[in-house]
N, C-alpha and C positions, 0 to 999 in steps of 0.2 A: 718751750724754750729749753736748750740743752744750757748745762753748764758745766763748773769745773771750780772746786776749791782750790783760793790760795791764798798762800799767808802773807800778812804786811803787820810790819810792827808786830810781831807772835799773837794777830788773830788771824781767823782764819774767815774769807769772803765768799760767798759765790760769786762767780765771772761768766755770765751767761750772753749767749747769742742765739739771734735770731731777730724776729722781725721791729722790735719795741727796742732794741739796742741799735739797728740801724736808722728806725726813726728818732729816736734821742739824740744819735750825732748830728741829721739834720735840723732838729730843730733849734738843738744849743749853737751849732757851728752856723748853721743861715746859709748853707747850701749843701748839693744834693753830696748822698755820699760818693766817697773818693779818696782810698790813704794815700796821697801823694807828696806830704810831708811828715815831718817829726811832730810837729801840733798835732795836727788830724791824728795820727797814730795811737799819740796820750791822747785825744780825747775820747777816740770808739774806745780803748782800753777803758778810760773813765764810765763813757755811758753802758760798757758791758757790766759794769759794776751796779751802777744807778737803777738799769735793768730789774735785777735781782733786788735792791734792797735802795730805796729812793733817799733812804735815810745816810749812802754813803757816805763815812768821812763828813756829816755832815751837810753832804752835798757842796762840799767845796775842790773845788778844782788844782787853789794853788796849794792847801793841805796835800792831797795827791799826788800832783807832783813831787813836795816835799819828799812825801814819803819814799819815791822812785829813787831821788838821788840819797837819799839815805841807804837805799837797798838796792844797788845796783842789779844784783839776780831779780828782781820783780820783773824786770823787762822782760828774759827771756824767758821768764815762767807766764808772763803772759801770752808773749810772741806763742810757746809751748801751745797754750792753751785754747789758742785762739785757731793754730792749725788744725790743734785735734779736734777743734769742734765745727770748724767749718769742712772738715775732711769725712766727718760723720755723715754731714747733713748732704757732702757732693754724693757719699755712698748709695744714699738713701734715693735721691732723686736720680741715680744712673741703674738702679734697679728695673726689671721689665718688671711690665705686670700682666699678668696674661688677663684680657677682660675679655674673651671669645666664652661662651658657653658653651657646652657641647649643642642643644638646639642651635646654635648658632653654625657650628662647622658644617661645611659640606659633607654629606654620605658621597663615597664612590661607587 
């Protein structure tokens, strides 16, 4: 799972994605994933946290929030972080991979 430090309240979290942070949005949210709203959004933000450290915030939700409108920049350092890390992971699966061996290629 990749991740990314950020700070709330002056500590400082992992914020990680991948497969365990899109399973946690479904299983807290009760359907498949989809950010098509401002919930949904706070909540993958939340379960990328949860991902990393189960123990977030207590594992409270409306805490979390809290903390969002306290700290207006937390959104976009998530939003931030959430591109760089899904923009890693398109990197990496848009790579070729040559799997030909040479016994494998044709002689001319």
């Amino acid at each position: 799972m990749r991740s990314k430090r950020i700070k709330i309240q002056d500590k400082e979290y992992e914020f990680g994605y991948g497969l365990k942070s899109l399973f946690l949005f479904e299983q807290i949210s009760g359907k498949r994933f989809d950010l098509q709203t401002v919930t949904d959004t706070y909540m993958f933000y939340f379960c990328c946290f949860i991902a990393m450290d189960a123990n977030f915030m207590d594992a409270d939700f409306n805490r979390f929030i809290q903390a969002c409108e306290e700290e207006p920049q937390l959104a976009s350092d998530m939003a931030a972080a959430l591109k760089e890390l899904t923009k890693k992971e398109s990197n990496l699966d848009s790579r070729e991979v040559d799997t030909d061996t040479d016994s494998d290629k044709k002689k001319d």
